[in-house]
C-alpha positions in Angstrom: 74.3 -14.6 -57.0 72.4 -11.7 -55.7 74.5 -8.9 -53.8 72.7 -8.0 -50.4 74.9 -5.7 -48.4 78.0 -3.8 -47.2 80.1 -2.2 -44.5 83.1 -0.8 -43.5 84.6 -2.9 -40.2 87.6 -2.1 -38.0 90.1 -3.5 -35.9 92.4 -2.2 -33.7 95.8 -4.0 -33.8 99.3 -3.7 -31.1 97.1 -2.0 -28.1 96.2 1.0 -30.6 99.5 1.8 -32.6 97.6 1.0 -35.4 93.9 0.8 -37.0 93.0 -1.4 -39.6 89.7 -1.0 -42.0 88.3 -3.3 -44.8 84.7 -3.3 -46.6 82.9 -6.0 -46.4 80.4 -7.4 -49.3 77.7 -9.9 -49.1 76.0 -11.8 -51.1 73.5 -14.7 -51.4 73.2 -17.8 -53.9 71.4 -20.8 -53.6 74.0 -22.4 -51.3 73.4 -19.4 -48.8 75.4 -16.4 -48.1 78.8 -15.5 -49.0 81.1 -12.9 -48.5 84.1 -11.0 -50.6 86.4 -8.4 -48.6 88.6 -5.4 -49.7 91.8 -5.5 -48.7 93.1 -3.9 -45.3 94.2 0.1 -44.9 95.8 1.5 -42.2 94.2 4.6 -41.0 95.9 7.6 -41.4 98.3 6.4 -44.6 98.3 7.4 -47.8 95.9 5.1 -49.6 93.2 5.0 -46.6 91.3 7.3 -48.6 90.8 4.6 -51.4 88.7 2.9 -48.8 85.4 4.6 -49.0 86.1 5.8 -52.4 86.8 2.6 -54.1 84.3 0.7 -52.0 81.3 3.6 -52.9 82.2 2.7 -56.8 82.2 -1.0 -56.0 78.7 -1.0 -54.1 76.9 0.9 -57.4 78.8 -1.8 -59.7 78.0 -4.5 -57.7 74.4 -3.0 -57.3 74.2 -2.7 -61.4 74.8 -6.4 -61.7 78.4 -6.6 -61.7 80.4 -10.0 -60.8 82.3 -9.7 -57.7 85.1 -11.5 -59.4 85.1 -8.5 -61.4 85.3 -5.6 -59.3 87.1 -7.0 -56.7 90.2 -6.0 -58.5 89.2 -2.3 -58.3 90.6 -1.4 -55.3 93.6 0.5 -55.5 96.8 0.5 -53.1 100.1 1.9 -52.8 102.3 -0.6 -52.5 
């Protein structure tokens, strides 16, 4: 499985009370291209900012030859 690509995509959810982002990941095996998400943050609460951090760490990871089964657990989350 060869990693490919990544961004951040949005939605806007209840006529704009709330934003939602997730990172997207792709890959590619023989069978074609796949795809692994982070989960979803709410703009503006308190872990939104693990977003772009967590998913920054998971691109060089995945870029050293990391398993997405691996790192996908790397994103943190209050809960």
């Amino acid at each position: 499985m060869k990693f490919e690509s990544w961004r951040i995509n949005r939605s806007i959810v209840d006529d704009g009370d709330e934003v939602w982002e997730w990172a997207e990941f792709y890959f590619r095996d023989d069978e074609g291209l796949l795809e692994g998400k982070s989960p979803v943050y709410v703009v503006g609460a308190s872990d939104h900012h693990c977003l772009m951090e967590d998913t920054l760490k998971v691109v060089h990871q995945l870029r050293d030859g990391e398993k997405w089964e691996t790192v996908c657990r790397n994103f943190r989350q209050s809960w």
